[in-house]
Each structure stands twice: as C-alpha cells, then as structure tokens.
C-alpha positions in Angstrom: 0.0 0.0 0.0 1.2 3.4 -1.1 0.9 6.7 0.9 -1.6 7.6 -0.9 -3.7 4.8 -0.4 -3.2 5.7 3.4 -4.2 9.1 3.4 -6.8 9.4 0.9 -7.7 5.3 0.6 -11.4 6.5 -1.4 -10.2 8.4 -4.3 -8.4 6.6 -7.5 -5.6 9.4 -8.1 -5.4 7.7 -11.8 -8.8 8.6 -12.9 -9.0 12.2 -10.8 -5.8 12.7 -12.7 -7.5 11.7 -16.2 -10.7 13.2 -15.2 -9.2 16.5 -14.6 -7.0 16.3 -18.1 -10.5 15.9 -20.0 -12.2 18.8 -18.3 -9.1 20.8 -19.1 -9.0 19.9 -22.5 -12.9 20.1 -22.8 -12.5 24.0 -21.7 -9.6 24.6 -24.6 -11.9 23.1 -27.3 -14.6 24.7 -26.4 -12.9 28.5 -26.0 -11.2 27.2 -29.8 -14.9 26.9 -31.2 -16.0 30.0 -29.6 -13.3 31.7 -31.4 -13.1 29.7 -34.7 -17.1 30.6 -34.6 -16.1 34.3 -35.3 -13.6 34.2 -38.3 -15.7 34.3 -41.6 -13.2 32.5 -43.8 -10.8 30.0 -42.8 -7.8 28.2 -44.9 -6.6 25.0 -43.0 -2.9 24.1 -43.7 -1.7 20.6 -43.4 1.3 19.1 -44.5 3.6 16.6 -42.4 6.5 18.1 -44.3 8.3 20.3 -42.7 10.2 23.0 -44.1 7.6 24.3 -46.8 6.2 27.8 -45.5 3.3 26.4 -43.7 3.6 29.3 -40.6 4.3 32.0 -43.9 1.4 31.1 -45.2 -1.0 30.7 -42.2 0.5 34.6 -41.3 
C-alpha cells in the first residue's frame, strides 16, 4: 500500500488525474470553437512536411 492509499484510501488518483485532463482539454476546445465561430473565412494548412512555409502562409 502506497501513501496515498493511506491518506486518501477512497479516491483513484489515476482517474481524478484523467478526469481532470478531460475537463481541461474540454474547456480549450470549447474556447477554440468560440473563437473559430467568429472568423468568416478560414484556410486550413496541413502538410507533415516540414520545411515548406506552412507558418508564412497561415500569417
């Protein structure tokens, strides 16, 4: 048994951990749609190259 099994025996620290990751990624996705929601026009970029003016072209 761990210590914290001992002091805090009711709570699985690996899903409070996992849980707490989701919200926090559930509140950057949604502040990302908020904002995507007010650009009219949007050109996506996508290459796995590197080196071929992706950032130059997304400025």
């Amino acid at each position: 048994m761990n210590i914290q099994e001992k002091e805090i025996p009711d709570i699985d620290l690996k899903k409070t951990v996992e849980q707490g990751k989701k919200e926090k990624m559930d509140k950057i996705a949604e502040y990302i749609n908020a904002n995507m929601d007010k650009i009219k026009h949007k050109i996506v970029i996508i290459s796995g190259k590197g080196g071929v003016g992706k950032t130059t072209v997304a400025v």
